[in-house]
C-alpha positions as CSV (number, residue, x, y, z in Angstrom):
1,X,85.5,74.7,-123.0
2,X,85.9,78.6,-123.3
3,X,88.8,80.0,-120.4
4,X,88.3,81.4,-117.9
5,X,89.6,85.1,-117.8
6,X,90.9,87.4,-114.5
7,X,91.8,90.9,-113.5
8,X,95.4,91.2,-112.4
9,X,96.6,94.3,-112.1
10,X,95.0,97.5,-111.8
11,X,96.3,101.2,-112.2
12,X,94.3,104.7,-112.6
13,X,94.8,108.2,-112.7
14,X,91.9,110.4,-112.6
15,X,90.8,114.0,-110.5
16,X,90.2,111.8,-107.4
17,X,93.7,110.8,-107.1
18,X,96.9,109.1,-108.9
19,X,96.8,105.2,-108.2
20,X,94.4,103.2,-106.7
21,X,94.8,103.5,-103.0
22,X,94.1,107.4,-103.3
23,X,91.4,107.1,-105.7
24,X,89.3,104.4,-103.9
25,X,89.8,106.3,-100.6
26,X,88.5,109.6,-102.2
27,X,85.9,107.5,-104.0
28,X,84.8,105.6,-100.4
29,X,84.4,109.4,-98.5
30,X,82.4,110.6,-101.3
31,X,85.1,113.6,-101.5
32,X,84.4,116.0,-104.8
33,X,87.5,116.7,-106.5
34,X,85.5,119.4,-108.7
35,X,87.1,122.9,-108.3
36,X,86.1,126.5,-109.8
37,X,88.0,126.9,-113.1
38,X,88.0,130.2,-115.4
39,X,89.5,129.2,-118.8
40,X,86.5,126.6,-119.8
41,X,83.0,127.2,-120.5
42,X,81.8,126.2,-117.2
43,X,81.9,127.0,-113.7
44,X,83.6,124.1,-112.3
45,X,85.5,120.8,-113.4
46,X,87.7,118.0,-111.7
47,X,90.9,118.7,-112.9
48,X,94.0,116.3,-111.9
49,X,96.6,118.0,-110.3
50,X,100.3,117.4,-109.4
51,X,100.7,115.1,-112.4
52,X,104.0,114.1,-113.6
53,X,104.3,112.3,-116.7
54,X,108.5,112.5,-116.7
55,X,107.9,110.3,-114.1
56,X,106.3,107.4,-115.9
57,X,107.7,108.3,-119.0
58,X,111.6,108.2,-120.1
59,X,112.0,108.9,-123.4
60,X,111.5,112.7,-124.1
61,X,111.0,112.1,-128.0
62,X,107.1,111.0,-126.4
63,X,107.2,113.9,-123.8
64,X,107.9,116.3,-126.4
65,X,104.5,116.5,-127.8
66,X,102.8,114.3,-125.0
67,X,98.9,115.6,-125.3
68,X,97.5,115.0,-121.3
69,X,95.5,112.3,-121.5
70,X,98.0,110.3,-123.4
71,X,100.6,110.8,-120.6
72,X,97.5,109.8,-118.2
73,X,96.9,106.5,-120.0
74,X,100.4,105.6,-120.4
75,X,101.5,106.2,-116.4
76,X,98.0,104.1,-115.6
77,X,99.1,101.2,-118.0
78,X,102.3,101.3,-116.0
79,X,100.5,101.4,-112.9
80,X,98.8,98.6,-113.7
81,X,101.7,96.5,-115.1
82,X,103.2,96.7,-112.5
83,X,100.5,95.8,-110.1
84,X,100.4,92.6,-111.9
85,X,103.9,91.7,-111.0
86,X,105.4,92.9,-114.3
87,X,108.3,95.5,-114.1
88,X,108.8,97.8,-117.4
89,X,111.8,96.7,-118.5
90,X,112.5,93.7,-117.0
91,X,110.2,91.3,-118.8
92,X,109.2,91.1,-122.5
93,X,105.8,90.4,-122.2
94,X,105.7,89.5,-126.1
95,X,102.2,88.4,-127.3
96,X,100.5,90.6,-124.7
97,X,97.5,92.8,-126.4
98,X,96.5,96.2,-125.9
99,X,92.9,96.9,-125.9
100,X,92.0,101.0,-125.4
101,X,89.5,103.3,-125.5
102,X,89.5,106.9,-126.4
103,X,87.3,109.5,-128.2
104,X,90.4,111.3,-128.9
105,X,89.7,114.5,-131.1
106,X,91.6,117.9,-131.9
107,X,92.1,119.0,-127.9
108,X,94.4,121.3,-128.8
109,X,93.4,123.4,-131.6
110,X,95.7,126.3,-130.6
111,X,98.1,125.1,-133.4
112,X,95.3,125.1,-135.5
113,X,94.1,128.5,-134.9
114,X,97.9,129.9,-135.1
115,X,98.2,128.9,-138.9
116,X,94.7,130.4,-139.3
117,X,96.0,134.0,-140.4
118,X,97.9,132.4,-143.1
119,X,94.6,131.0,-145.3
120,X,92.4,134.3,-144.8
121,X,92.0,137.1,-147.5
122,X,91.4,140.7,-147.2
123,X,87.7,140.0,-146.1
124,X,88.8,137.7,-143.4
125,X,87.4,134.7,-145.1
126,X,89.1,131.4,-144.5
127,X,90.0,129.8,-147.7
128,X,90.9,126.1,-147.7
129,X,93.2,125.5,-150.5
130,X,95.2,128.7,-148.8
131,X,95.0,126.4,-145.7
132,X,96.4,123.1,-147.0
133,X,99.2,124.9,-149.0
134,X,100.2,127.7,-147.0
135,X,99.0,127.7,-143.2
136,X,99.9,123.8,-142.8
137,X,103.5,124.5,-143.8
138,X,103.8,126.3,-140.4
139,X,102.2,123.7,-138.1
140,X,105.2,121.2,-137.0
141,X,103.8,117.7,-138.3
142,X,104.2,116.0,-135.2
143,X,101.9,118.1,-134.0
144,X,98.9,116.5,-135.7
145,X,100.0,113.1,-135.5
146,X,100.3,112.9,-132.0
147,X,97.4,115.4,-131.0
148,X,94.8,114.2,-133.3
149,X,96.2,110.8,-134.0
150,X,93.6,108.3,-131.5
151,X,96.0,105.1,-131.4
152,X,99.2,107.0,-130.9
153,X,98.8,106.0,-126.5
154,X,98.2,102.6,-127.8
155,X,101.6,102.9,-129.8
156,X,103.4,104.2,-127.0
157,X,101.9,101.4,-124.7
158,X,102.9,99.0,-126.9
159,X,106.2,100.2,-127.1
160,X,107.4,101.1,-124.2
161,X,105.9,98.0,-122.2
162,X,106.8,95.2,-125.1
163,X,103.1,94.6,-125.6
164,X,103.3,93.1,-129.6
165,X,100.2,91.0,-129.3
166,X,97.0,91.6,-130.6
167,X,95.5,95.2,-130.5
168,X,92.7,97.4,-130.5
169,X,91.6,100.8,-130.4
170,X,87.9,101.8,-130.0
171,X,86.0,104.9,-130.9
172,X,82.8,104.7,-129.3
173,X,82.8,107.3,-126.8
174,X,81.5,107.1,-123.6
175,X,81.7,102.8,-123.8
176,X,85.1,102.9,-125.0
177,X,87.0,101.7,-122.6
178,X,84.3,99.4,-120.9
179,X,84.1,97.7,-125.0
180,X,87.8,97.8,-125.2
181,X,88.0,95.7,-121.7
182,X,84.6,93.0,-123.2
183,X,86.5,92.6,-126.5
184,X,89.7,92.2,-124.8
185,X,87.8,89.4,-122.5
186,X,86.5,87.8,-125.4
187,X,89.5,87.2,-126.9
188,X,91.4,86.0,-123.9
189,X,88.0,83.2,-123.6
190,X,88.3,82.1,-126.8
191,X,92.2,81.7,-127.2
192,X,93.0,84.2,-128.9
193,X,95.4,85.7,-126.4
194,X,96.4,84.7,-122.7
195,X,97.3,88.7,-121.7
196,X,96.2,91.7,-122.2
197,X,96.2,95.5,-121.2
198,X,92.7,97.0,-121.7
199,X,91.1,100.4,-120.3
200,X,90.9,104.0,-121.9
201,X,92.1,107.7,-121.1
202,X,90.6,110.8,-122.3
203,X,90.0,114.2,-121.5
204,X,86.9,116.5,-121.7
205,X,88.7,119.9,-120.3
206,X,88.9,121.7,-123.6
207,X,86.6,124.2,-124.9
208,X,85.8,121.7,-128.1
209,X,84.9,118.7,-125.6
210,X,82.9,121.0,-123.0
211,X,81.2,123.0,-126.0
212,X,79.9,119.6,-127.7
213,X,78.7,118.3,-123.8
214,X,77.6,121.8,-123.3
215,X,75.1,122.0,-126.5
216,X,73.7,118.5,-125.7
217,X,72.9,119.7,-122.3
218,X,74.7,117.2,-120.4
219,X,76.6,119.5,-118.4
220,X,75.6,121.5,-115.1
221,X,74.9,124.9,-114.7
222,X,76.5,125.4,-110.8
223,X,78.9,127.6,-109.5
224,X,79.2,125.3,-106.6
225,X,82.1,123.4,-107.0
226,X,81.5,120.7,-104.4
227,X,77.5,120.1,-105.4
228,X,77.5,120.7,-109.0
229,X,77.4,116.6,-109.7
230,X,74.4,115.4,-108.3
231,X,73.3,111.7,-109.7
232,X,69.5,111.1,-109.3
233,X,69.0,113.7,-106.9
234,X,65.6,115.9,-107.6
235,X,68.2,119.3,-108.0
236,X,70.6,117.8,-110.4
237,X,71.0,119.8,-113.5
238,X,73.8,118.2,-115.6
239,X,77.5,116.4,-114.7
240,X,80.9,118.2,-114.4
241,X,84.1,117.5,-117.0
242,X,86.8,115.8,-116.1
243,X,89.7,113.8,-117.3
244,X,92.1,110.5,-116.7
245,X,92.8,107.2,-117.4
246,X,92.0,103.8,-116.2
247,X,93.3,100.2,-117.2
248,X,93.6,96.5,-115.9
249,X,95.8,93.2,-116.9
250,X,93.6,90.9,-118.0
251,X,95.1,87.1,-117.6
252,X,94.0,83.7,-118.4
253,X,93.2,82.1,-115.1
254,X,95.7,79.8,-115.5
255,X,98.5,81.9,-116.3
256,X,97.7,84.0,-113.7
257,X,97.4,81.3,-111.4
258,X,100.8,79.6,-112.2
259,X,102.5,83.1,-111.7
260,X,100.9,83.7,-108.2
261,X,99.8,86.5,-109.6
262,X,96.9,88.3,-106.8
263,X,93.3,88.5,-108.5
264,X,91.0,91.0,-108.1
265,X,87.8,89.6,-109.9
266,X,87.0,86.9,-112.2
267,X,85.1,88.8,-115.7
268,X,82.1,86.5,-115.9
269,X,80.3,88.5,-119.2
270,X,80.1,91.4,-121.1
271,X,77.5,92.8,-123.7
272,X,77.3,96.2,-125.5
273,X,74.0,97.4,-127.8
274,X,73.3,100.3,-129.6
275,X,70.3,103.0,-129.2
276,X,67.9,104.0,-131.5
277,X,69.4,107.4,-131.3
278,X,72.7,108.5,-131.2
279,X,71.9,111.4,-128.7
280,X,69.3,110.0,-126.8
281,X,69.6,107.7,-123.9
282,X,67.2,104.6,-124.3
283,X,66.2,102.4,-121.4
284,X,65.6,98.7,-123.4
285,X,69.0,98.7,-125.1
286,X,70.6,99.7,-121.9
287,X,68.5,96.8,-120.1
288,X,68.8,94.5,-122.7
289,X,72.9,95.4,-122.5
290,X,72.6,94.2,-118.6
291,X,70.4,91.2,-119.4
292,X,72.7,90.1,-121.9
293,X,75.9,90.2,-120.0
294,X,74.6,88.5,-116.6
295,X,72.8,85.9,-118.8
296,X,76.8,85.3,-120.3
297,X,77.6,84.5,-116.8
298,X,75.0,82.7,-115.6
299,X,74.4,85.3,-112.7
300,X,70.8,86.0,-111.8
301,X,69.4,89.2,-110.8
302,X,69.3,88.4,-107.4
303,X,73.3,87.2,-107.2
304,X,74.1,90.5,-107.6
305,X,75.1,92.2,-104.9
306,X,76.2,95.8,-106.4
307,X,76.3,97.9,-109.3
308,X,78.6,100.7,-110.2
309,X,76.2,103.3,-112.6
310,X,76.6,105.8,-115.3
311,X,74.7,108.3,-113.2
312,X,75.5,111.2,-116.0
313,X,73.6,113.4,-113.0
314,X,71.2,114.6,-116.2
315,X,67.3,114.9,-115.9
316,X,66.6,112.2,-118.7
317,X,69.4,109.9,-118.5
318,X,69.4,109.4,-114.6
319,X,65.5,108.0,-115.6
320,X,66.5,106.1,-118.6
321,X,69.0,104.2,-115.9
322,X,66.5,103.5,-113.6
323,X,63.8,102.7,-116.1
324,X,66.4,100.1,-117.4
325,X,67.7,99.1,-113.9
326,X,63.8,97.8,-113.3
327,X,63.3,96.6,-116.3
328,X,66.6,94.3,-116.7
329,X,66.6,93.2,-112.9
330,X,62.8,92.9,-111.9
331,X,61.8,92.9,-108.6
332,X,65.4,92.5,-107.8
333,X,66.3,95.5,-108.5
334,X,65.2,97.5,-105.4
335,X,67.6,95.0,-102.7
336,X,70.7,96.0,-104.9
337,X,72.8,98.6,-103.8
338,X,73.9,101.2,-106.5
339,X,75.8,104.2,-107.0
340,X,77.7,106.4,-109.5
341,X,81.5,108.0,-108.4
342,X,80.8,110.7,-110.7
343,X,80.4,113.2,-108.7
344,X,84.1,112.2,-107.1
345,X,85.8,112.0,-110.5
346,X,84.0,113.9,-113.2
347,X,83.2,113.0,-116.3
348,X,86.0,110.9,-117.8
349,X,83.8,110.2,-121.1
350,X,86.2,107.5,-123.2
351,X,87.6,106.4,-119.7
352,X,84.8,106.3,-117.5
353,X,83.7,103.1,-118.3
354,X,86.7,100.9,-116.9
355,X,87.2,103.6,-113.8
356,X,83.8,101.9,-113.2
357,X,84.9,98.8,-113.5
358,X,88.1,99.5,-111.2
359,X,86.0,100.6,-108.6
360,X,83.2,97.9,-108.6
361,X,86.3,95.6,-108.6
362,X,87.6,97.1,-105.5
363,X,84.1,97.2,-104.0
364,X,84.3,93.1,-104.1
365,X,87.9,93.2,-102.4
366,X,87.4,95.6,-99.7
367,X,83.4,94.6,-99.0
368,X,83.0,98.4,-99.2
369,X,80.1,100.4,-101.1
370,X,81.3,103.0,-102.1
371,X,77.9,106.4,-101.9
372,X,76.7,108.7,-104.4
373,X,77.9,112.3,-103.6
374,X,75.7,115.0,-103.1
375,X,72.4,112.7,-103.5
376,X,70.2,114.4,-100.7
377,X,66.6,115.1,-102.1
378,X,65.2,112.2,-103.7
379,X,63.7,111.8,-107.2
380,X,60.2,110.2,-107.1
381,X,60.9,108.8,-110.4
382,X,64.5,107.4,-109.4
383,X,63.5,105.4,-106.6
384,X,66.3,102.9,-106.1
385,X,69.1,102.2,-103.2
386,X,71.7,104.7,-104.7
387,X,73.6,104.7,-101.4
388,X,72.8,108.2,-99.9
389,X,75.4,109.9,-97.5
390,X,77.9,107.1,-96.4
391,X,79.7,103.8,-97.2
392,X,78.1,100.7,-96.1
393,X,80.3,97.6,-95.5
394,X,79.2,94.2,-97.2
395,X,79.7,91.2,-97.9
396,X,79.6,90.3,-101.9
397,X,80.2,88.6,-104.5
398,X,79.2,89.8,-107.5
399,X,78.7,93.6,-109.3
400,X,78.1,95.0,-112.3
401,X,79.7,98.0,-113.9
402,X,77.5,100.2,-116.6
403,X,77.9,102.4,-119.0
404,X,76.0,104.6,-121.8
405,X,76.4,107.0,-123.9
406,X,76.9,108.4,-127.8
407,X,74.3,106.1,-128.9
408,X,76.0,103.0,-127.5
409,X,75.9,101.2,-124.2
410,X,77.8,98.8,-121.9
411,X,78.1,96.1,-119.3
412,X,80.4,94.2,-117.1
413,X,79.8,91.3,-114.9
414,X,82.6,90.6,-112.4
415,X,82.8,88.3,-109.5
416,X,85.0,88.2,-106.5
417,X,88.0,85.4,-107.0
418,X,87.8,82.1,-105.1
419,X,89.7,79.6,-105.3
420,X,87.7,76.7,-104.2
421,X,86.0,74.8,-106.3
422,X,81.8,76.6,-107.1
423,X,80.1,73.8,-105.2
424,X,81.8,74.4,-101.9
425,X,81.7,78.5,-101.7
């Protein structure tokens, strides 16, 4: 008989706030954390502010050459830890796992560019072998292991919270961290562990990140700071960067159970696919993604009571979704409320996926749906319940978190915790 897996503990740091009571608050009044910024590419991004990683992290060997996002996904997995009743420090949680997510690259390529002058001749042409031998003897090594280096948060984690269990560290941008928290549930059903830490952290507020998002048109072109994010509204013209981190304590129902420990949803299934295309958003593998997951847990379309959505805010993808939406749930589809927090947050790219998943869980606790921002003139050809304007209170039990992008996609299935038995609910 496969086990039955929960969420435990939740932390999150992200633009709309550090920890969840801010974020979900922020997240609930559809309040745009985007701001104008001048060093990037773009107009405006949702940066986090007042961020202290000293005070999640004590040992200044890892603050040294801390890269932000790490320090984000590090203070969340404490968050969350500690949410679930476990106190850094106090308890050696031994065969614990880590599952993350990250599309970690080079963030920080001022190091980079300061050793350029030492592998360039007389014409100004960059020569590689002068590179490896010369230039690279005046970057500090730690430099590239810890900024380029994708499974040095996981390290830390691992480390710091006495997580030696199995691990994981997944590369598949956008779904990262949403893949990182199926995998982790997988392995939790089948026995392979009774705990684990899964979620993702990134950062897309560097010119490399916002260049790449820039060229494949994903980002908008508004100087409005407030506005520039509009999901499946008729004016929207791209999404807005952002950064953080998001994770949850995933327990064996038992476990959890036997430890008191409070539970915020029971994961039911998960499914990723791939597209076609790596750049191109594809309807059936994002529907066949959703099909396959509620078919895991034998939920129906019409038990589903709310979905949490990409909602990139792009002209193609916000269709794609839809398309898939219809063509996954039926008929169904159009008495489900939906909605993306985008437009709150900003693009987290690796971590979007389980800030999702955080907020649809949170959504079954507080019977709250949570609107889409800035969705005021509807799309003809995106004709669904996205939640316009305000919350809505309600009374659920079961949502759906999605997620697409880089050629892959994502889903989630999680139901609010009871703990009477199914046939009396």
């Amino acid at each position: 008989m496969k086990r039955r897996v929960v969420v435990s503990g939740m932390g999150m740091v992200t633009p709309a706030g550090i920890g969840l009571e801010p974020n979900w608050q922020n997240v609930v009044e559809g309040k745009s954390m985007a701001l104008p910024v001048n060093d990037l590419p773009v107009s405006v991004a949702a940066q986090i502010r007042d961020f202290r990683p000293e005070e999640y992290i004590k040992d200044r060997r890892i603050l040294r050459f801390l890269p932000p996002e790490d320090g984000y996904g590090i203070a969340s997995a404490k968050m969350a830890l500690e949410d679930a009743g476990f106190k850094a420090g106090e308890v050696d949680l031994g065969e614990g796992g880590v599952y993350l997510g990250s599309s970690k690259e080079i963030t920080w390529p001022d190091w980079i560019f300061s050793a350029l002058p030492e592998s360039t001749d007389e014409d100004e042409s960059v020569y590689t072998r002068k590179f490896g031998t010369q230039a690279m003897q005046k970057i500090n090594p730690l430099h590239s292991l810890q900024h380029y280096l994708p499974n040095a948060c996981l390290y830390y984690i691992s480390q710091i919270f006495k997580l030696h269990g199995a691990n994981n560290n997944f590369i598949t941008s956008e779904v990262a961290s949403l893949q990182a928290v199926g995998e982790a549930f997988y392995a939790i059903r089948e026995g392979d562990s009774d705990l684990i830490l899964a979620g993702g952290f990134d950062s897309t507020l560097n010119r490399a990140s916002a260049s790449c998002l820039g060229s494949l048109g994903l980002l908008s072109r508004s100087h409005d700071p407030r506005g520039a994010c509009r999901p499946f509204d008729h004016l929207r013209d791209g999404t807005v960067l952002g950064e953080g981190a998001g994770m949850v304590v995933l327990e064996e129902l038992s476990q959890a159970l036997a430890r008191r420990a409070r539970i915020y949803a029971e994961i039911l299934g998960f499914s990723s696919t791939t597209n076609p295309e790596i750049s191109i958003p594809h309807s059936k593998s994002l529907s066949l993604a959703i099909e396959k997951s509620l078919s895991e847990g034998s939920i129906s379309p019409s038990e589903v009571g709310y979905i949490n959505l990409q909602g990139n805010a792009t002209q193609m993808g916000d269709i794609v979704e839809t398309q898939a939406l219809k063509m996954a749930l039926g008929n169904s589809v159009y008495d489900i409320p939906l909605s993306s927090t985008k437009p709150i947050t900003g693009h987290l790219r690796a971590a979007s996926g389980v800030v999702g998943l955080i907020h649809a869980s949170l959504t079954l606790n507080h019977g709250i749906l949570p609107p889409t921002a800035n969705y005021q003139y509807p799309d003809p050809e995106c004709d669904l319940d996205y939640i316009p304007g305000e919350p809505r209170k309600a009374d659920l039990n079961v949502a759906v978190s999605l997620n697409y992008g880089g050629g892959r996609n994502a889903a989630v299935v999680v139901r609010r915790f009871s703990y009477l038995p199914f046939f009396l609910r």
